[in-house]
N, C-alpha and C positions, 0 to 999 in steps of 0.2 A: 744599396744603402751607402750612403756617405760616410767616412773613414769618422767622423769627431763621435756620429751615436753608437759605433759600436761598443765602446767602454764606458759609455754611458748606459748602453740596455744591458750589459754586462753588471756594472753595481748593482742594477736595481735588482735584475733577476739573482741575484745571488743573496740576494738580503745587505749588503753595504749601504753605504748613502748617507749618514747622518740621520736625515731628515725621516726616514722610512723605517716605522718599529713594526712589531708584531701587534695588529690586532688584540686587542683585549676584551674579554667576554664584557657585553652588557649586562650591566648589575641589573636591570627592569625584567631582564631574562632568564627566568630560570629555568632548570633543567627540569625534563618529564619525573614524575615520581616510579620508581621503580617498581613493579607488581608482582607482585607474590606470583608461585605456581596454584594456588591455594585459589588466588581471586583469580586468575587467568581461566583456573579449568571451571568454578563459577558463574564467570562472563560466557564461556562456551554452554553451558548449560543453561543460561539463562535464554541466551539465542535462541540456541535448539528448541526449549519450548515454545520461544515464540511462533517459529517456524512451524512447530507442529498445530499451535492451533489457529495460525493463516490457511494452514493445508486444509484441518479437520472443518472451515469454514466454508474455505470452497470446495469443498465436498459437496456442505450441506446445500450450499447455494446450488451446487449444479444440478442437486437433485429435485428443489422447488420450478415448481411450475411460474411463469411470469403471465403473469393478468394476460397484461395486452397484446399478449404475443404466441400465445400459444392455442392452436387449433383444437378444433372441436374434442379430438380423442384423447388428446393430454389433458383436456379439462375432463371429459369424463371417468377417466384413468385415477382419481383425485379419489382416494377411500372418506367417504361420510358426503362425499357433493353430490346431493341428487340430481338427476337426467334433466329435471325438469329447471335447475338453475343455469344450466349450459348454453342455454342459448340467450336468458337474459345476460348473465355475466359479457358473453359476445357482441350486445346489442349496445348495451353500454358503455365501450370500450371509447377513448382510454381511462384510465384512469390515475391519477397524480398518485394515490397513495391505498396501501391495500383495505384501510380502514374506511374509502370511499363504497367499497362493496357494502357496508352497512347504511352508512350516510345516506346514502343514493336509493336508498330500499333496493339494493339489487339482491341479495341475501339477509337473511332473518340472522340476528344476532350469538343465536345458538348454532346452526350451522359453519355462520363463521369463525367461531372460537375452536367449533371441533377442525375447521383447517385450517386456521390461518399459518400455522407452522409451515404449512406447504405452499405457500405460495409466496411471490413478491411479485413487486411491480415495479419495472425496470423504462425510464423513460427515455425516447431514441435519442440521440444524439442530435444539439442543435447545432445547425451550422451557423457559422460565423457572418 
């Protein structure tokens, strides 16, 4: 370093200078509001339930059976689907949406209502 900036990085770093003040908070900015213990423990409890019924969701989701994708015994396995809808349901495959199993005459509409709870229909993945 050359002998003239050292007493010069020396004011600056030190706060001297004239020219060089403190920082001052911008007025547009203001500070976070400060939160209670009260709303804190709240907001935890409000997560938490959310959390519990994304779990309680995919629970139920893992335990529906998917139209298009699942083989002959998991459709039979299906309480209220009769033997003899198992293989149309497979013949018709895919299907965009579970309410196509009625549309399509693939199932009679009272059948479907007793399962539609159990089922989805999950479409593959397009590629790009």
């Amino acid at each position: 370093m050359k002998k003239g900036l050292v007493p010069i990085l020396l004011v600056v770093l030190l706060g001297g200078g004239g020219g060089i003040h403190a920082q001052e908070p911008d007025p547009d900015i203001k500070p976070a509001p400060k939160v209670s213990r009260e709303a804190q423990a709240k907001a935890k409890a409000r997560a938490a339930k959310i959390q519990a019924k994304a779990k309680a969701k995919a629970a139920r989701d893992a335990k529906r059976v998917d139209v298009n994708t699942a083989t002959r015994d998991q459709l039979k396995a299906i309480p209220g689907l009769p033997e003899a809808y198992v293989d149309k349901i497979i013949t018709g495959r895919p299907y965009l949406t579970k309410a196509h199993l009625v549309t399509n005459q693939v199932l009679p509409e009272g059948i479907y209502l007793a399962i539609k709870d159990r089922l989805v229909v999950r479409q593959a993945p397009t590629k790009p």
